[in-house]
C-alpha positions, 0 to 999 in steps of 0.5 A: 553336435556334428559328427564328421569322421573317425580314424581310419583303422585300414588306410589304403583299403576300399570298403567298396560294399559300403560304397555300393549300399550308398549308391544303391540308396542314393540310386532307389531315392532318385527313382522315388522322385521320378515315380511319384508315390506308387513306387514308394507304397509299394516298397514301404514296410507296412505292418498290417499288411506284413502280418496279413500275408504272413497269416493268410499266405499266397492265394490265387482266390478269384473272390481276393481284392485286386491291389488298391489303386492310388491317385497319380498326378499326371500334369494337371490332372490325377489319374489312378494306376495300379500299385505294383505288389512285391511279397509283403515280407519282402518289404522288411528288405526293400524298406530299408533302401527308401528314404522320405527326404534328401536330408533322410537320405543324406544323413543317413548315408553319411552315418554309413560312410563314416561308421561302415568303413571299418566294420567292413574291413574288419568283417570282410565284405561278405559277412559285412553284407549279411550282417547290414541286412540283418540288422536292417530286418530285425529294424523292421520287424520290431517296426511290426512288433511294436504295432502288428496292424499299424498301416503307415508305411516305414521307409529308411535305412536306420535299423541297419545302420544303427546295427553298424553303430552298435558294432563299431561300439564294440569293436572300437570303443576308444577309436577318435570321433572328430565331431563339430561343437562350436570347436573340432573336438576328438572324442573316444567312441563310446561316448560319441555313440553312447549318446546317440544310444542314449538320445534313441531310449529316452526318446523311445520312452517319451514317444510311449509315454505321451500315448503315441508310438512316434517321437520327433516327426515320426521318427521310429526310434525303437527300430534305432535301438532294436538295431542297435541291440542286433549290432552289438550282439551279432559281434559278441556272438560272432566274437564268442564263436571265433575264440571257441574256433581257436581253442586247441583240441584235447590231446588223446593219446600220441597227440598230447605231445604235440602242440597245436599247429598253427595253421589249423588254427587258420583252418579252422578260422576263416574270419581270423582277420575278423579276431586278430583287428577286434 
C-alpha cells in the first residue's frame, strides 16, 4: 500500500514550517555525504554516550580521554581526524535531522509533506515547531530508554513524524487517504494510520520477542510508537486546555447578570483557530 495524499483542509494556505523541516532535512542529508561518516557520528544519537554525560556532566579534567578519532578515506588512502564533539544530549535534537539513506530520507520526508501540512495550519507555525521537536525528543529518549548502554548510533526523523501521524489521527480521523493498491482507493484516516500504528506494535513486540531490540533491518520501531503516543496526547491535552480556557467565569455579584462576552473568550484563547478547525 502506498500512501499518496490527503484532502487539503486549508487550500490556499502555505504550511512553510514544514517545507522548511523538509529542506533542513534534505539540506543535513546532502552534507552527510560530503563529509563522510564523521559528521554523521558526531550528530547521531547514541544512548550510552547520552547516559554518560548526563551522570558524569561537563568536565575540564586534564586526565579525560580526548574524542576518538575515526578512519577517514581520503583518496586511496584512510586517514584518521578527529570527531567533532556537540553535548551529548543535544543529540536527541540533531538526530532527527540525519538520515542513513536517499530512500530514508525520502520516505520520510514524504510522511511529513502529506500529514504535516495540516497540522500545522491547525496549530499554527509556532506551536507546530515546538510540537515536532517534542515528539522528535521523546522518539529519542525512548531510543536510551529501551538500551541506556547501547553504542549504536540512531539517526532519522521518525519519532517526530510519527508524532504528526498520531495528531493528524485525532484531529482528523475521517479525512480522505488517497492510497495506491493496485487501484486509487479513498480511505478515512483512522484506518489508514491505524494500520500503520498496528504494523509499528506488532513489529516492536516481534523485534523483543526473537532476543533483539531491532525489527526490519534495524528499524527502531518503538521510537515510532513512543511518538505516536506523544502525538496524540500532546493534541488531547492541548484540546482539554483550550476548553478549559473558554469556560465562562462564575458570576459574582453584579456579574451574574451579564453573560460572557465574547471577545474574552478570544482573549483568553490564543490558539482558538487551533479549537474552532479541531
Amino acid at each position: 500500500m502506498l500512501i499518496l495524499w490527503d484532502q487539503n483542509k486549508y487550500p490556499g494556505r502555505l504550511a512553510w514550517v514544514t517545507w522548511l523541516l523538509v529542506l533542513a532535512n534534505l539540506g543535513v542529508f546532502v552534507t552527510q555525504l560530503a563529509l563522510v561518516d564523521n559528521f554523521t557520528f558526531d550528530l547521531a544519537l547514541v544512548p550510552a554516550e547520552v547516559v554518560k554525560s548526563l551522570q558524569s556532566g561537563p568536565t575540564d579534567d586534564p586526565s579525560r580521554p580526548a574524542p576518538p578519532k575515526i578512519l577517514v578515506k581520503e583518496g586511496d588512502s584512510w586517514v584518521e581526524e578527529a570527531q567533532f564533539r556537540i553535548p551529548r544530549p543535544l543529540t536527541l535534537i540533531t538526530s532527527m535531522f540525519l538520515h542513513g539513506s536517499w530512500l530514508h530520507v525520502i520516505s520520510n520526508m514524504w510522511f511529513l509533506l502529506i500529514f504535516g501540512r495540516n497540522i500545522e495550519r491547525a496549530m499554527g507555525p509556532v506551536l507546530y515547531l515546538v510540537f515536532y521537536l517534542f515528539c522528535g525528543v521523546a522518539g529519542g529518549v525512548a531510543d536510551i530508554l529501551v538500551d541506556p548502554q547501547s553504542t549504536v548510533p540512531y539517526i532519522g526523523a521518525s519519532g517526530a513524524i510519527s508524532g504528526v501521524l498520531g495528531a493528524y489521527l485525532i484531529v482528523y480521523p475521517i479525512n480522505k487517504i488517497y492510497v495506491w493498491l493496485i487501484l486509487v482507493f479513498e480511505w478515512p484516516a483512522f484506518i489508514v494510520l491505524g494500520q500503520w500504528v498496528l504494523v509499528q506494535y506488532i513489529s516492536t513486540f516481534e523485534a523483543f520477542a526473537d532476543g533483539s531490540i531491532y525489527a526490519g533491518g534495524g528499524v527502531a520501531y518503538w521510537s515510532h510508537l513512543a511518538g505516536v503516543a506523544i502525538g496524540i496526547l500532546f493534541v488531547i491535552v492541548t484540546l482539554f486546555w483550550l476548553r478549559l480556557m473558554r469556560r465562562p467565569a462564575k458570576p459574582v455579584g453584579e456579574a451574574a447578570t451579564r453573560s460572557w462576552p465574547k471577545k474574552d473568550v478570544a482573549e483568553l484563547d490564543p490558539y482558538k483557530t487551533f479549537l474552532s478547525r479541531s
